[in-house]
N, C-alpha and C positions, 0 to 999 in steps of 0.2 A: 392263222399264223400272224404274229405280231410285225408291226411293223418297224423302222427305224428309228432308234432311241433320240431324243434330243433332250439335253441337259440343259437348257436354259433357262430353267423354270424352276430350277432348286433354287429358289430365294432364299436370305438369311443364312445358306447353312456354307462353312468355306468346307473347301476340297482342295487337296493333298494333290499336287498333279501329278506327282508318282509315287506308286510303293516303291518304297523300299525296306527291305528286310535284311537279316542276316547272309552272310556270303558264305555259312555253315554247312547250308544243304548242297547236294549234289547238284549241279548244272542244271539234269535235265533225265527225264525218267520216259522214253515214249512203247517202253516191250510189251506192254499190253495191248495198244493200241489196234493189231490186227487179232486179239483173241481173247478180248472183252464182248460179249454180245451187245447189240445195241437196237432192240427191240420197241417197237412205235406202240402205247400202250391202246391206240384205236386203230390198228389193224385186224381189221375181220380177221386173219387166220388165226387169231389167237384166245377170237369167244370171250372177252370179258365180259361182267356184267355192265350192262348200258352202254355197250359199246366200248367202254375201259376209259370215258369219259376222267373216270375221277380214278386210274389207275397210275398214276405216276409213280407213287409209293411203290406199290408191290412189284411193275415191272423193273424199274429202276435196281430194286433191291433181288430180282431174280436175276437179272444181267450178271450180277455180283458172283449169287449163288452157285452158278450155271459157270460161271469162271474158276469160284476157287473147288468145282469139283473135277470140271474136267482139264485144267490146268495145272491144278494145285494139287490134286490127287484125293482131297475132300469129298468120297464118292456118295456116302449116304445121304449128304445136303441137298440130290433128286431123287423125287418120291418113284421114279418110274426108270427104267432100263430099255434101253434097242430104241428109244425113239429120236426125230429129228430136233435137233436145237429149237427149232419153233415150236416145236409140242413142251419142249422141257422145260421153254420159258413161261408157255403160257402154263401147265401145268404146274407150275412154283408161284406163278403170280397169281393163279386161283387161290391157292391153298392159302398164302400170306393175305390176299384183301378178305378171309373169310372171317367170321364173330370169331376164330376160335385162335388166331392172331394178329392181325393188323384190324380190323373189322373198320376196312374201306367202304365210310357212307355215300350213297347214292349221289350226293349232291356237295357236301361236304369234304370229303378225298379223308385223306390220313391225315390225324396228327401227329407233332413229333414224340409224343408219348408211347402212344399205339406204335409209331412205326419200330423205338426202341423195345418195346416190353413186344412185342409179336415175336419180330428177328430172333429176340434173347428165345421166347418159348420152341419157334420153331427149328433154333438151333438145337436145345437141349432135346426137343423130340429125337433128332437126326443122333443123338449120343455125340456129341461134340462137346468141348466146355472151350465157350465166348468170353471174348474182352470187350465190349463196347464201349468206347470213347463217346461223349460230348461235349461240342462247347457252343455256343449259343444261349438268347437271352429267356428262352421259354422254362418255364417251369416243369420239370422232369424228376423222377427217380433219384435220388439223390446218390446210388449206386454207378448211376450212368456219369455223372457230371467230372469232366475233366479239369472244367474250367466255367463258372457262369458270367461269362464274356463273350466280344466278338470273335468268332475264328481269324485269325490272320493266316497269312499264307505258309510262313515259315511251320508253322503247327501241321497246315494241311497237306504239305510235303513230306512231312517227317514222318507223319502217320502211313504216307502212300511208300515212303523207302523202306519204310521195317515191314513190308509185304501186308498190311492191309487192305480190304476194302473200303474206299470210304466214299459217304455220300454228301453232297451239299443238299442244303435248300434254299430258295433263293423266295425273296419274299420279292412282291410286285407291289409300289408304293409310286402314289401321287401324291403332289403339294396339297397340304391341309388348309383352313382358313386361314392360318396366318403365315405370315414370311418364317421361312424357317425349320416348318411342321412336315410330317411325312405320314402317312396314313396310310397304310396295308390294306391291300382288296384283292389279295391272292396270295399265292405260292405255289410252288413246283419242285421237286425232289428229282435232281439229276445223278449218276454217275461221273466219278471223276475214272477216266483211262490213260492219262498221262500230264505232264507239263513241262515246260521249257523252252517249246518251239510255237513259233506262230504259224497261222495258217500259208505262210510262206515258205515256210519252209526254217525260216532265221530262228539264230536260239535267240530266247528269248525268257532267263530264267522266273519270271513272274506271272508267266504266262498260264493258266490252268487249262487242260484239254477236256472235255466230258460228252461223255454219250449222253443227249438229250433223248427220254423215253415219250415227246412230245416233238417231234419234229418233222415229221410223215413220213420217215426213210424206209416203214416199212422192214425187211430186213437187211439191207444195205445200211451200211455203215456210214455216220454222216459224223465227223466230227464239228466240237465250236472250240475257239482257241480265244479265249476270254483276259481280257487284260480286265485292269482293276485300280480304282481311284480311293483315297480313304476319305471319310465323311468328316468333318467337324463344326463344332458349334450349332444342333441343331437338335431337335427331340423327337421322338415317337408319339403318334398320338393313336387314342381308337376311335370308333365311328361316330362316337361323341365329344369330340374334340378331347379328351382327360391325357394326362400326358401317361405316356408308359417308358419313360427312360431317355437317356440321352443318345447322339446318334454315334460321338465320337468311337473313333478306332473302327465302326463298320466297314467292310469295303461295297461299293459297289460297282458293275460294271459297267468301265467305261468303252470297251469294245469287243464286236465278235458275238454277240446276244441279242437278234431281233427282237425289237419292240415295239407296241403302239408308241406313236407319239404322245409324250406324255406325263410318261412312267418310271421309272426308274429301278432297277437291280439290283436289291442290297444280299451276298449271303448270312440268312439269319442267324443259319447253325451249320454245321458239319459234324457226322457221325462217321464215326470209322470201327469198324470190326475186326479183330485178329482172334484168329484160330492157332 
């Protein structure tokens, strides 16, 4: 587990000390919140491959599944009947890391490619017909693409009020050689299950709520209530210092998100699905 974030090490780059967004969206969304699954994707009862090491993707996205069927009334989107939530999720999360949708490398995890064109295929097996939303800077499907920018909040609310699933990913980035720089050395695909309230209880409408499929809850439900700062004046770089784009409008999180010391939280994209 990561430990606690320190932001004093974003040199060069200024930060927004609060979002603020439009006052369009509704306050505060939290009904999902006890009937979301929220599944640890390296929990032995659930048999992944390698332990589910590199399952963040498919359990994240079976959480979803597993919601809008037993919720939502979307019954065919589980391959199995009579069993326990824990069977169902892991049974959903086999099938999405396999070659033949998300095809979750050993070492590698999901990308957001695979994790869209899987979803899409293993919806249409189910006989459903999907809307999948993106917006993030990665290169995708040009079907999927809502927007090639950074998600902001207002977007990522909107999508969760019109009965969506949606997912973030949150990219894990350290200061590059120079002041200013941000360099990526991971990522993680969460569920979003509500927003508005902080872990206090207080509203808090900027607040996003998410079932972490990385957090050892096992199947006890652990929520994180994530607040969020906007990036400016700064660039993306890769493992070879090349720039890959500029940092502005990203948000990343300023609290509620354990981390090493270090590190920093940007989300890269968000996906959202309607049936």
């Amino acid at each position: 587990m990561w430990n606690t974030l320190k932001h004093s090490f974003i040199a060069g780059i200024a930060v927004l000390s609060t979002y603020s967004g439009s006052a369009l969206a509704a306050a505060y969304d939290t009904q999902r919140l006890d009937r979301m699954p929220d599944f640890t994707q390296t929990d032995p009862t659930l048999g992944l491959p390698n332990g589910g090491r590199m399952y963040c993707a498919p359990v994240a996205a079976a959480n979803a599944l597993v919601w809008l069927s037993e919720d939502r009334g979307f019954s065919r989107l589980l391959p199995v009947r009579g069993l326990s939530t824990t069977e169902k999720v892991a049974s959903v999360a086999r099938m999405l890391g396999s070659r033949d949708f998300m095809s979750t490398a050993p070492k590698g995890g999901t990308s957001h490619k695979k994790f869209l064109t899987g979803l899409e295929r293993y919806i249409e097996k189910a006989n459903y017909s999907a809307t999948l939303r993106y917006r993030g800077r990665w290169p995708i499907p040009e079907r999927f693409v809502d927007r090639q920018s950074a998600p902001n909040i207002d977007w990522i609310r909107d999508q969760f009020d019109d009965g969506a699933a949606v997912w973030l990913s949150i990219g894990f980035y350290q200061e590059g050689n120079l002041p200013g720089e941000l360099k990526r050395i991971g990522g993680h695909f969460v569920t979003l299950a509500g927003y508005g309230v902080d872990a206090s209880g207080s509203a808090d409408r900027d607040v996003l709520i998410l079932h972490d499929s990385d957090d050892g809850g096992g199947t006890e439900i652990q929520r994180h209530h994530l607040g969020f700062k906007e990036l400016r004046r700064g660039k993306f770089v890769d493992y070879n210092d090349h720039p890959l784009g500029d940092v502005d409008g990203h948000l990343f999180v300023s609290r509620g998100y354990p981390l090493r010391s270090g590190l920093i939280a940007i989300i890269d994209s968000a996906i959202s699905l309607e049936l």
